[in-house]
C-alpha positions, 0 to 999 in steps of 0.5 A: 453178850460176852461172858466175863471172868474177874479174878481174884477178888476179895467181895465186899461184906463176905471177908477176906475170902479170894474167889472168881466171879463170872459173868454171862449175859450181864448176870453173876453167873458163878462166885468160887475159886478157879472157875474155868474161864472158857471163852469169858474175857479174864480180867485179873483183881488181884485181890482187890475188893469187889461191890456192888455198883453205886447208885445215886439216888437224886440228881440233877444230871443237867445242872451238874454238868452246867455249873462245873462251867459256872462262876463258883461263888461257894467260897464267898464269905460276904454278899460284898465279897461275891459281887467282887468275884463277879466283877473280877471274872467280868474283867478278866472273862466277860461273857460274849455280847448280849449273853448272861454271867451266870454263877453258882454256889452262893450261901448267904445263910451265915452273911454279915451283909445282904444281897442286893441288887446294887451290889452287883450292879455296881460291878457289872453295869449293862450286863445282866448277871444271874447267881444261883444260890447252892441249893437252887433255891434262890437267886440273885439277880442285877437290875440287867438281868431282872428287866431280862428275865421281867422281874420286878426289882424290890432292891434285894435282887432276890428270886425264890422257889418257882421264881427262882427255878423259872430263871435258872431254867432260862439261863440252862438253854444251851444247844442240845449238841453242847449240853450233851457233850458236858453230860457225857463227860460229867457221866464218864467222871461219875463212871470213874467213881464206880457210879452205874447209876442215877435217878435224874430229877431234872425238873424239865423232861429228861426220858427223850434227852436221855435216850438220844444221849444213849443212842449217841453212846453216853451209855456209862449210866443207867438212868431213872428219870423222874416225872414232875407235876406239870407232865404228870398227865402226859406221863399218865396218857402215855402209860409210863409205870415207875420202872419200865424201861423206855423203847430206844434207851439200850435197856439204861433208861427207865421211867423214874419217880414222881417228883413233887416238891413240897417245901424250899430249902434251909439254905434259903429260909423256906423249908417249912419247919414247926417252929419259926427260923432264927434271925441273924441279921434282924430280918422278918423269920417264918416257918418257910413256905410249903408248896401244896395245901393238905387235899391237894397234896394227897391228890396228887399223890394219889393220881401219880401212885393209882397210875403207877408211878411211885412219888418221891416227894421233897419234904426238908423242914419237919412241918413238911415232913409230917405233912408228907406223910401224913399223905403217905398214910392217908392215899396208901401210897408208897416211895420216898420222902426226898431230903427229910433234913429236919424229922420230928422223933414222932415221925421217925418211925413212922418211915418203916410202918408206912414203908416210906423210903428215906432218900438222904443226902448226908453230904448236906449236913457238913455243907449246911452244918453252920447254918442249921446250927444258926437257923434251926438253933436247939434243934439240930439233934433232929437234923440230918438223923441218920442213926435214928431213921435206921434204929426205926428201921427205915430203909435208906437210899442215899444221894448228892442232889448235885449240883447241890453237892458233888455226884461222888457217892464215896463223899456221901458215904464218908460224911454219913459214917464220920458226920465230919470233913475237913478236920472238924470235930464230928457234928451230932456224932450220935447220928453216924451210921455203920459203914455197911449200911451207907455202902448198902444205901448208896448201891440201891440196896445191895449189900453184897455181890451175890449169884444172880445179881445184875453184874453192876459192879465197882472194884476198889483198892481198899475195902470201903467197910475197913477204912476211915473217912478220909479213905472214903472219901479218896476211894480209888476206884479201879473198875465199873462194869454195868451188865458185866461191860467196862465203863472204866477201867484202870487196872 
């Protein structure tokens, strides 16, 4: 490999020191003032601020790069004013004959009125229309789409969890050639933003897909993809660790977690909590859903962690959380509790003593802010606690779970350090975090370049542990090299 000589640049978390930094065979060779470039390509910072590259630590790389195509219905206030934009798009874009409307980003959490099935219908006639709600967690269907996908109608049109992810898979069948071509491009944007890389948990196979992307020169990211129950055995027949890269993945692509899913989500009442939700529009509440009993849970956990693949395990209600680890605890195993949106304080510590990783996503707290406050009333001091997780010495990792929220780790890392957006007074303001340990947590660990790193590195024009959150969240990112290679550049 090439080596490469950035100079004058002002490392992130080490001052305002100048130096040079080297880099030979995709590694940190020499930090220092006036390194003799030799042969290395000599690109000038001048001075700009150098960090390690960020990650993102849960993402669904397929659905991200399909419903930025998608109706967005994020901005419906009313079940009646989303069949509305669904009518208007239909006059004035209609889908091809015998082809799906499909819209994304729909929150009834907080709606005056409910869906159903005819509203829709009142807009769309024959055409069958499937909305995903923004968590992925629900959908809402017309009578078209319903007989499409042989569901049965109830009159609410509403899908949820198994049901729900059964459709919106359905509606994701696009030609590979097609759907490759939207990836790249969602791939370069997050290069753009000083990604290097995701963990990928698509909830279909991803390992193949991604190493024919590689090979087709989609290579910007490096790429964990994770493994759910239904490939497990497989996963396990062909000797697949946690960590190992996969043969023809130019060194990118390398086996995941073990994802497991074992709760639903706020925005769609399913979240297993302790208590029971709060009723906003007279409807039937419940502590939400979870997805595996006790013993089969541990089992599974057990059989991915003795065969060497690490679980990552969606747990977003408090009940969840304590049933998850109290899984950890009771197989031994070690990973990630993804999401933990709701935390006892009697479970918080519990993170670090059972070396359990808190995989959060904290744009989701000003996204869901509204209807935690609703839902989970009296309880949101508990919600989205960042501040108390660190202060038990829980490791973090941070991430967007786009398309949930979008795949720009700087928006992560503002809303962990202000818990505000778009003026609003900070919500549970007691719950931010220092500004290093989001940088930290959103660069998979790193807090700083340091001699021997992977040269996995973002330049940006101001210092990310100086600026406010408004600064965070406009970061101008000038360069992102992975292994020391430019996957964007704009100096």
């Amino acid at each position: 490999m090439s080596a490469l000589l950035l100079r004058d640049a002002r490392l992130v978390g080490r001052g305002d020191e100048v130096v040079d930094v080297l880099v030979e065979d995709g590694l940190v060779e020499a930090i220092a003032a006036g390194v003799a470039p030799g042969r290395a390509e000599v690109v000038e910072l001048d001075g700009r601020w150098l960090g390690p590259g960020l990650w993102d630590a849960h993402v669904h790389l397929d659905q991200w790069a399909l419903v930025r195509r998608r109706l967005d219905l994020g901005r419906a206030a009313s079940a009646a004013e989303a069949a509305s934009m669904v009518g208007e798009r239909l006059r004035s874009d209609p889908p091809a004959p015998g082809e799906t409307l499909v819209g994304y980003g729909y929150r009834d959490g907080l709606w005056p009125d409910a869906p159903t099935s005819a509203l829709l219908d009142a807009v769309s006639g024959p055409v069958p229309v499937v909305l995903v709600s923004s968590d992925l967690h629900a959908a809402w269907l017309n009578d078209a789409a319903l007989r499409r996908h042989g569901r049965p109608g109830d009159g609410s049109g509403l899908l949820q969890e198994a049901a729900a992810f059964a459709v919106t898979a359905a509606v994701s069948a696009v030609a590979d050639d097609v759907l490759d071509r939207w990836v790249a491009e969602a791939v370069r944007d997050a290069a753009a933003r000083g990604v290097v890389g995701v963990v990928d948990l698509e909830m279909t196979p991803a390992i193949d897909r991604w190493v024919r992307r590689v090979g087709a020169g989609t290579d910007q990211l490096r790429v964990r993809c994770g493994v759910y129950p239904a490939e497990l055995d497989s996963a396990i027949a062909q000797g697949l660790r946690t960590g190992d890269l996969v043969a023809g993945g130019a060194g990118l692509v390398s086996v995941g977690p073990a994802k497991i899913i074992t709760d639903g989500s706020l925005g769609t009442r399913t979240a297993w909590c302790h208590d029971p939700y709060s009723s906003l529009r007279g409807e039937p509440t419940g502590r939400g859903v979870a997805t595996y009993g006790t013993d089969e849970l541990r089992e599974l956990m057990a059989r991915a962690w003795h065969a060497g693949l690490v679980p990552a395990v969606h747990a977003i209600g408090d009940a969840a959380v304590t049933e998850v680890l109290d899984a950890f605890e009771a197989t031994g195993a070690r990973g990630s509790v993804e999401h933990a949106q709701l935390v006892r304080p009697a479970d918080v510590p519990r993170f670090a003593r059972l070396g359990v990783v808190a995989s959060v996503q904290p744009e989701h707290a000003m996204d869901d802010r509204d209807e935690a406050d609703a839902h989970w009333a009296g309880r949101t001091g508990q919600a989205f606690a960042l501040e108390a997780l660190v202060a038990a010495g829980a490791a973090l990792r941070l991430g967007s779970d786009a398309p949930v929220a979008p795949l720009d780790p700087w928006a992560s890392m503002a809303a962990a350090v202000t818990r505000s957006r778009d003026g609003r007074e900070a919500w549970h303001p007691e719950q931010r975090i220092p500004a290093a340990v989001a940088h930290a947590a959103s660069a998979d660990g790193r807090g700083a370049v340091g001699l021997g790193d992977v040269a996995d590195l973002v330049v940006t024009e101001a210092d990310p542990l100086a600026v406010d959150g408004e600064g965070l969240r406009h970061m101008s990112v000038a360069a992102t090299f992975v292994a020391g290679r430019a996957t964007h550049l704009a100096l």
